[in-house]
N, C-alpha and C positions, 0 to 999 in steps of 0.2 A: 590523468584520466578524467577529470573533471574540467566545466567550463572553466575561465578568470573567476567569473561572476561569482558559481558557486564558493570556490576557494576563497574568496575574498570576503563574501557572506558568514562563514565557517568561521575565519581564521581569529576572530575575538569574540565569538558568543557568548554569552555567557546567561547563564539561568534568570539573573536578575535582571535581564531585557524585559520577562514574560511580569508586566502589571498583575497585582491581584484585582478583583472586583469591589465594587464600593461591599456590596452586604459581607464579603467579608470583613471590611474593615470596619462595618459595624457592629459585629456578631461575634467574631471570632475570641477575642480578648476575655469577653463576658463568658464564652461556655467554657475556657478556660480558666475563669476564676473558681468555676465550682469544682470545689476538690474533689466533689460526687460525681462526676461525668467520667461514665466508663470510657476505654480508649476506645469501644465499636464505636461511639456517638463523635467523640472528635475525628477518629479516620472516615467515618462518612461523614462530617461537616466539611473536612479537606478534600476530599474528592468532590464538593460540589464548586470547586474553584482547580480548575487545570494548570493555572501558576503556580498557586499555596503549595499541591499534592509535588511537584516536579521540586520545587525549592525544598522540601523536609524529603522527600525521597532522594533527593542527591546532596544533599547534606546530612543524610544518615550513610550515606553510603563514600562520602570522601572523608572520612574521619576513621581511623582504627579504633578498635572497640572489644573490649576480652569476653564480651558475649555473646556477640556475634561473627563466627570465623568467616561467612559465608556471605555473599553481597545480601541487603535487604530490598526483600521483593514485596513486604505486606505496607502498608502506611500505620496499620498498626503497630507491626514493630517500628517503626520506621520514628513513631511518636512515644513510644517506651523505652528506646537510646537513645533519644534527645531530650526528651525530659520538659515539662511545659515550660520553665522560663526560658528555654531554646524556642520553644516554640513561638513562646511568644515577641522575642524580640526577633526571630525570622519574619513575624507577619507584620513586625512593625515599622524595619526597615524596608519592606518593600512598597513600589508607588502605586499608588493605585490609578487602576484605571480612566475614572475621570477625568482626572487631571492630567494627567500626560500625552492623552487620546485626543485627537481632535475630532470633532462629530462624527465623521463619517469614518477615522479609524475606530473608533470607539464601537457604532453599530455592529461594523463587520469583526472588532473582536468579540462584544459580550454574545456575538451570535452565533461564531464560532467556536466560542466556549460553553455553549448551552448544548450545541451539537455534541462536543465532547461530553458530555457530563449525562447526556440520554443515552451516548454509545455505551458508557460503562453503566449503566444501569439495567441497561439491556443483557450486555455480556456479563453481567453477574449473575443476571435471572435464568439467563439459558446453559451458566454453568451449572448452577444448583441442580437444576434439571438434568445436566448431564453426571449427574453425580460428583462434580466436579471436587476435589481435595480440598483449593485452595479458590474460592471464583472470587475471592478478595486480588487476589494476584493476575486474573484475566481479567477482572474489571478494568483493573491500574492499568494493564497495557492496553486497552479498548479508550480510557481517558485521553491517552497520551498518545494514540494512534495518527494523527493526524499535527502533532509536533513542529512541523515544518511549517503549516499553514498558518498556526499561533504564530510561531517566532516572526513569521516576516511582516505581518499585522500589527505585531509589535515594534518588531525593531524598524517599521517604517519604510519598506522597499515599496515602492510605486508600482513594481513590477503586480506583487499581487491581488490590488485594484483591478488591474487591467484581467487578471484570471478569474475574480470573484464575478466580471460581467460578465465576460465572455460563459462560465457556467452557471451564474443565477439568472444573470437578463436577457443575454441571447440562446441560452439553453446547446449549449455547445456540450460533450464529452468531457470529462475533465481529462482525458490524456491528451484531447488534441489541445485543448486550454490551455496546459502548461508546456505543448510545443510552440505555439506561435506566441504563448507571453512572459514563459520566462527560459525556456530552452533546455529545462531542467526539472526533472520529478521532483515532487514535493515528497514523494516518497521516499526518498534517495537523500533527500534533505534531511529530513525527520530522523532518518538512522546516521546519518553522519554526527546529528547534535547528540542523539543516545550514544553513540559510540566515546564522543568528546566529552561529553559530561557523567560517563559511567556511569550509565541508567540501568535498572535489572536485564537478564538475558533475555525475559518474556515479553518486557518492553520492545527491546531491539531486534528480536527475533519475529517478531509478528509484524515488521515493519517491511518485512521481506515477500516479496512476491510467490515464490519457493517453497514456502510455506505452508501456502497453501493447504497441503497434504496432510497437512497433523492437526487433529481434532480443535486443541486450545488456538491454535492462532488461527483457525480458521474458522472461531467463534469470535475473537477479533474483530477480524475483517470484514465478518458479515453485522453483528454491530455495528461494527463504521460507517457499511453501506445503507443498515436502514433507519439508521440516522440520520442519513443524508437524502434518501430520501421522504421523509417524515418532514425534516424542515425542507423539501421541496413539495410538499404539500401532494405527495404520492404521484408525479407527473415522472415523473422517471423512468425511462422505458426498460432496465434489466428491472424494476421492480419483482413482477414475477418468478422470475430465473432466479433471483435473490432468497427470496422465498421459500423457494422449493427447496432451494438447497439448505438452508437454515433447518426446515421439515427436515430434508433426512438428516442432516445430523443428528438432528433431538428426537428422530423417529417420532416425531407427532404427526397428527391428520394436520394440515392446511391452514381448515378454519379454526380449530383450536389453537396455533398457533398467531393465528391472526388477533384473535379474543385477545389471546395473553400479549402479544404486544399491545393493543388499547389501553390492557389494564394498566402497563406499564407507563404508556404515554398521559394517562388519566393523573394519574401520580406525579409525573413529570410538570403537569403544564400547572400545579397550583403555586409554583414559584417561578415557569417560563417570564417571569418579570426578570426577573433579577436578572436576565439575558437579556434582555431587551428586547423580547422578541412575544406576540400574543400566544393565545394557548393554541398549543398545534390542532391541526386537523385528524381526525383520529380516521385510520387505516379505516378506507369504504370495503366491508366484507362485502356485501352486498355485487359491488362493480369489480374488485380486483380481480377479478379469474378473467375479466374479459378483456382487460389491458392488452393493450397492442406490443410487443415484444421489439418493433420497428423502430426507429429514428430518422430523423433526416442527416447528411451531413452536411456542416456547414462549411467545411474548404478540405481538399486535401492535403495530403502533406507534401512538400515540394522536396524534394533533390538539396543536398548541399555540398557542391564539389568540393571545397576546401575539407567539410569533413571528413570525404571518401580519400584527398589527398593523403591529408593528415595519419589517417587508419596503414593505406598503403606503406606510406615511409617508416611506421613503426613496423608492421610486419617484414620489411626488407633489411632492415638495420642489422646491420653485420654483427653489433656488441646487442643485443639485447637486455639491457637492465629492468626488468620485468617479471613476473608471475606467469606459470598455466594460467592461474586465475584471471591475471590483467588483460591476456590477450582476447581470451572470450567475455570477458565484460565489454572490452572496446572492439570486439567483432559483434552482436548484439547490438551495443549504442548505436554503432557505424550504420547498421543497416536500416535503425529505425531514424536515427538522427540523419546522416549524410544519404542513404539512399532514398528515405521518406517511404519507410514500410513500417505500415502501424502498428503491427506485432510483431514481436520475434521474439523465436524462445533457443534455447542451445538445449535440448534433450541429452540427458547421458544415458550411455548407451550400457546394460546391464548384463554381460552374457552368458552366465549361469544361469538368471532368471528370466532371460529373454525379455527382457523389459527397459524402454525410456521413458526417465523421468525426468520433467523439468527442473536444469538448476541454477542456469541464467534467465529472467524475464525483462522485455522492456517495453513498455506502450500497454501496458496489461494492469497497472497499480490498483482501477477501479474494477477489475474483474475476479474476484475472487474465483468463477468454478472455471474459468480459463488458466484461472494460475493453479489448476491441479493436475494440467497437463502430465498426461502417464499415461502408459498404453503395454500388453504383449504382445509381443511381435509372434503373427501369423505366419506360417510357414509360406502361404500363398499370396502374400500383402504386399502391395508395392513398397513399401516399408523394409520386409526380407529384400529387395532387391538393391535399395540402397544402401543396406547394411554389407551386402556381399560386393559392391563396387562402387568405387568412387565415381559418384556421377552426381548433379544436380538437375531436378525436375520442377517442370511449371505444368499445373493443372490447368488449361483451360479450355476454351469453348470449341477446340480443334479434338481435344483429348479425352476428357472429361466424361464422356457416356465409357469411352474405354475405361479409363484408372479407376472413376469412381466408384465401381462393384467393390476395386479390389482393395481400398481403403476401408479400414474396419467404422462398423456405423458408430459404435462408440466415439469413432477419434472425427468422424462427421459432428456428431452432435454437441459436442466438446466444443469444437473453431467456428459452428456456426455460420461458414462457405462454403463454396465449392469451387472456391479457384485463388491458388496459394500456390508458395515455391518450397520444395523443400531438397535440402541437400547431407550427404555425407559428410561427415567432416573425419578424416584419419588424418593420421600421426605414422609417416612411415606404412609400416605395410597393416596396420591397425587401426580398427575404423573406432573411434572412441563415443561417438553421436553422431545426434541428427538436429541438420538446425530448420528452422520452419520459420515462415515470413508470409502475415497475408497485409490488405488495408481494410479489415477489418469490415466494411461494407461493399458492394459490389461497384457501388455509382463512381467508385473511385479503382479506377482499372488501372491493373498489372500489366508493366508495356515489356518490350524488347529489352531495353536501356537496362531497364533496373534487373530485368533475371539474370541481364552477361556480367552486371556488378556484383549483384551476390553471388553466381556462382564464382568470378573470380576472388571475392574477398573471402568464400569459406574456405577457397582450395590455398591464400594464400597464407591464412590461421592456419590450418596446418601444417605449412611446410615452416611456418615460424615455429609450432609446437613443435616439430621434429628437431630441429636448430636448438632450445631449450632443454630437449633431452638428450642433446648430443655434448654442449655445453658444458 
């Protein structure tokens, strides 16, 4: 289901890839010698290093432990079953940064881990705020959110050089970034290593596009995002969109929200050294509302026949050794990777509550309020009609004054187009979803070629799903 590359990447990870930073190995020893230092002050001196926190959270959690029945999700526990000379000989067998880094890996990881270490500070602050139980435990997963892009910084792939330019220097999308540089989510990556390394569920769960939808990991994600763009110096065009959405979850006004990320980053930037990076630029209240929400693109996505081949022969294969699950994750990929459609979601289709929810995404990683894709189906909605027959539809500039009344303006303001494919997908005589595909901006148009390939590869998902259940 996966490239070589990835699999190959995956196949010997291991935690102790991820260098600590040098102020840890100047610091850490020392506040551990003081028997007085509560464990809040050690779990948040581990959190300000995304190696440290990942090495004592999975080393608490591959050990059995008669006090803990349940995986550990806090770093506080995490540092109260391991006990400080655990701790300390964890931080002192690991390498540090300087030394293993060469300059320019070095930059781009203490930079990358300074981004980590502002997302969880973030996602702690706007848990608290949301009343959150535990926002020690969203913080940890907001740290480790971006997991994939550490590891390969780390462990040296060349590959994500070439994606750090292409989204810090030529200001590219980071989903087209890691199509044309490493062919592979970085998202996808990150939960592969959680998964590998038995990281908590809240880690590995929030790594998930899908997700979206539930409050905590969608406090996550948008820490991720405006971490990301804060060390892009606020140039970012979902800035806004980010924003808002972060506002309604915490039900705050705007600009008070805005405030209180300053104050955040205020706080942030009196150690932004230790990252290697100067003190950030604090959110312009004043300019953000007038942000332009537009981008340019920088290429589109091309066609990859071998992958459309590849998809086909699996859905034909008379023995199927496979999953429900597998076949629409590689119907999905196929059509972002092998057709070169920049979104695509597999909606499942809910018929007692007349509702689809997104539970496959791909090309979607950096979008959080596109990955909450969900909708009720209208009695009147061109949606009811795909639902009552297998058929596949393309919106465009022939059709489009027609359909588009009848598309609910929710599910417009969601996709953010107005010209997209979306098809049925059934199993037998059972329509189970809907799958949806756009290129995400207009400049890169929807041809012939690619609407008769998706609708043949969603009709040919299910006649493989039908096969599966026949099995």
């Amino acid at each position: 289901m996966h490239s070589n590359w990835l699999t190959a990447v995956i196949s010997n990870a291991a935690p102790e890839e991820l260098p600590v930073l040098a102020r840890t190995r100047r610091e850490f020893a020392a506040l551990l010698a003081d028997e007085l230092a509560p464990l809040r002050k050690i779990a948040m001196f581990i959190m300000g290093d995304p190696a440290l926190a990942l090495r004592v959270l999975q080393r608490a959690n591959a050990v059995p432990h008669r006090h803990f029945s349940a995986e550990v999700a806090l770093l506080e526990d995490a540092a109260h079953m391991l006990g400080t000379q655990t701790l300390v000989h964890l931080e002192a067998e690991a390498k540090v940064a300087d030394a293993v880094l060469t300059d320019a890996r070095l930059a781009s990881y203490q930079r990358s881990a300074g981004r980590a270490v502002l997302a969880a500070v973030l996602a702690h602050d706007w848990a608290e705020i949301d009343h959150d139980r535990f926002p020690a435990e969203v913080s940890l997963a907001a740290l480790l959110n971006h997991l994939g892009e550490l590891f390969l910084l780390a462990h040296g792939d060349p590959r994500i050089n070439r994606y750090l330019d292409l989204v810090e220097i030529n200001h590219l999308l980071p989903h087209e970034a890691e199509y044309l540089s490493l062919g592979e989510s970085l998202e996808e990556l990150g939960h592969l290593l959680a998964q590998r390394w038995k990281l908590p569920e809240m880690v590995r769960e929030a790594m998930r596009a899908r997700n979206a939808q539930y409050p905590r990991a969608l406090c996550v994600m948008l820490a991720t995002q405006i971490a990301r763009h804060a060390f892009s110096s606020w140039q970012r065009p979902t800035l806004m969109s980010d924003l808002r959405l972060v506002a309604d979850l915490l039900a705050l006004e705007l600009l008070p929200l805005m405030r209180r990320i300053n104050t955040v980053l205020i706080e942030f930037n009196y150690n932004a050294g230790d990252y290697g990076v100067k003190p950030l630029k604090l959110l312009p209240i004043e300019n953000a509302i007038g942000i332009s929400a537009s981008w340019s693109v920088g290429f589109c996505l091309a066609p990859r026949a071998d992958e459309v081949a590849a998809c086909r022969a699996m859905f034909t294969a008379e023995q199927a050794p496979f999953s429900r699950d597998e076949v629409l994750i590689q119907l999905v990929r196929t059509l972002h990777h092998g057709v070169g459609l920049n979104r695509v979601v597999f909606a499942r289709y809910h018929p007692r509550l007349q509702t689809l929810s997104a539970e496959f995404l791909v090309g979607t990683d950096f979008e959080p309020l596109f990955n909450r894709f969900r909708l009720v189906v209208d009695d009147d909605s061109v949606i009811q009609e795909l639902l009552a027959v297998s058929r596949a539809l393309w919106v465009n500039n022939d059709n489009a004054a027609e359909l588009l009344p009848r598309i609910p303006s929710s599910v417009l303001e969601l996709i953010g187009v107005k010209r997209f494919f979306m098809a049925s997908l059934w199993v037998n005589t059972q329509v189970i979803g809907v799958v949806y595909a756009d290129r995400r901006n207009e400049s890169c148009q929807l041809d012939v070629r690619s609407f008769e390939t998706f609708a043949q590869l969603v009709k040919q998902a299910g006649l493989c799903l039908a096969r599966l259940n026949t099995a």
